[in-house]
N, C-alpha and C positions, 0 to 999 in steps of 0.2 A: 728262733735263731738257728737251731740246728738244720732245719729245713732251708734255710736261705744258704747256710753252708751247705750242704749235702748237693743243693742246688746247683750253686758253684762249682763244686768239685766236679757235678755231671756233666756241665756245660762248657768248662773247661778241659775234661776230659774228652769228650769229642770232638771239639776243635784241634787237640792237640791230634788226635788220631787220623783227621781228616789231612793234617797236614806232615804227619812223619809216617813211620813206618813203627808198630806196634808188637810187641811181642807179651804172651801170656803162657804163665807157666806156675803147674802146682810142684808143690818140691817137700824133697822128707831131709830133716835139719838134725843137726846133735852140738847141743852149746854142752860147752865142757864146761862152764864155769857155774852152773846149774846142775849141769851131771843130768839132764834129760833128755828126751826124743821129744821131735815135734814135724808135725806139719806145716805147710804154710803155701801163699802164691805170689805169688813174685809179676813182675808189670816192667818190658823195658820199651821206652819210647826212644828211637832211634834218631839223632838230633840229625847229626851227617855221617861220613861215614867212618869214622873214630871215638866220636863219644855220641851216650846215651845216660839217660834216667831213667832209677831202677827204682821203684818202691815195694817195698815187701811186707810182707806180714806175714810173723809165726806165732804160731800155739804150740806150745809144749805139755804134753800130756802130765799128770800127775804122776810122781813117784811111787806112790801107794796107797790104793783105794780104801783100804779099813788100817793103814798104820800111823802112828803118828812119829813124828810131826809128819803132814800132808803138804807137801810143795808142785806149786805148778806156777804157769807163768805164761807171758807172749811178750814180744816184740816187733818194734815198727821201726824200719831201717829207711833212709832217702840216701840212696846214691846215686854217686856220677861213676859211671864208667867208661876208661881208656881204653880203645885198642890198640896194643902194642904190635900182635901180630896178627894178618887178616890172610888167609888160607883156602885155598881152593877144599881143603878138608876140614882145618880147624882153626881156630881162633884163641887167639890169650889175649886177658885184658886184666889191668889193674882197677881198682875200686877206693873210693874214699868217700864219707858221706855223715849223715847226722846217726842216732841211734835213740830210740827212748825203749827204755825197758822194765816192766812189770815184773817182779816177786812177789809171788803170795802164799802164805805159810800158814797151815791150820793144825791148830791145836787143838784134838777133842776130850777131855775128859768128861766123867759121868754126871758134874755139878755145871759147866758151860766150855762153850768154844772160845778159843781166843784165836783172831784171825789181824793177821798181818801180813798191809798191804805196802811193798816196798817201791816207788818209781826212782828209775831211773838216768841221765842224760845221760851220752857216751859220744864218742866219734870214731866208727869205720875206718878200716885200711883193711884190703888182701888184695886178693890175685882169684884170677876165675878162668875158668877154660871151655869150650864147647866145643863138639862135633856136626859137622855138616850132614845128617844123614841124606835130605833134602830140601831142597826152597822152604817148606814148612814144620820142619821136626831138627831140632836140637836140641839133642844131651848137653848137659853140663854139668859141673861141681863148680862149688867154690868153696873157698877157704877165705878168713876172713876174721879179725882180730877188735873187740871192742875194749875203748881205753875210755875210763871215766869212771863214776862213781860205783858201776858194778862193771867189772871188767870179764870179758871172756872169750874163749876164739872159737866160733863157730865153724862146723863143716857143712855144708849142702848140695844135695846132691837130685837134679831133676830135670826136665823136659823142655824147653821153649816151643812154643806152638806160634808161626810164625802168620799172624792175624789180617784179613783183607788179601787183596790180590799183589800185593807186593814181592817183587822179586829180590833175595839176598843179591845179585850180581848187582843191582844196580844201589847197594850201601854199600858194598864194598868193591 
């Protein structure tokens, strides 16, 4: 089963890139409502030339490697985002989208570990920005606000690498 999905996902994954404009980008994240750092990369597939789908994924590194309690965690975000403003230098764009989010808590004492694993749904909204440096490199940050069962507002801050022979001039 997971291989017919995985399947799926690759085979719809290059049809979509055959037919949009793709962007790939690693990025370093800080969720306030975890209180952690993390890494992640992020995916926007450029629909026309206003909105796009983002999907991301982060890992949040541990709190503390021999302390307890031990907290770490990741999240998987699906956005759509708006372009509000489209710029010979830069861009703003608003963001709304789904969110599932992992908490995981360890407890080590000298008799056993107690380990707790928490999921959970949310829904996205911020605002995001990039710089043009060229056809193929953009900065970015975004900011960014999850509401739901674990609630928190992420910053991020990272690269778009603008994938294939696609020219920004002709998305926007």
């Amino acid at each position: 089963m997971r291989r017919t999905i995985f399947t799926l996902i690759l085979l719809y994954s290059a049809v979509t890139a055959s037919l949009a404009q793709v962007r790939v980008a690693p990025f370093l994240a800080y969720g306030e409502g975890i209180n952690l750092w993390g890494i992640g990369a992020y995916a926007e597939v450029l629909f026309n030339d206003r909105v796009s789908f983002s999907p991301q994924f982060t890992l949040y590194f541990p709190e503390n490697f021999d302390n307890n309690p031990r907290h770490s965690g990741w999240e998987l975000n699906a956005n759509m985002n708006y372009y509000v403003i489209r710029g010979d230098i830069g861009y703003l764009y608003g963001l709304e989208g789904l969110n599932f989010t992992t908490i995981r808590t360890r407890i080590s004492t000298p008799v056993e570990d107690d380990v707790d694993n928490d999921g959970n749904l949310g829904f996205n909204f911020g605002i995001g920005t990039m710089v043009r440096v060229n056809d193929y490199l953009l900065p970015f940050v975004e900011g960014k606000y999850t509401a739901g069962s674990y609630s928190q507002a992420t910053l991020i801050f990272g690269v778009k690498f603008q994938v294939g022979s696609g020219d920004l001039d002709y998305d926007y």
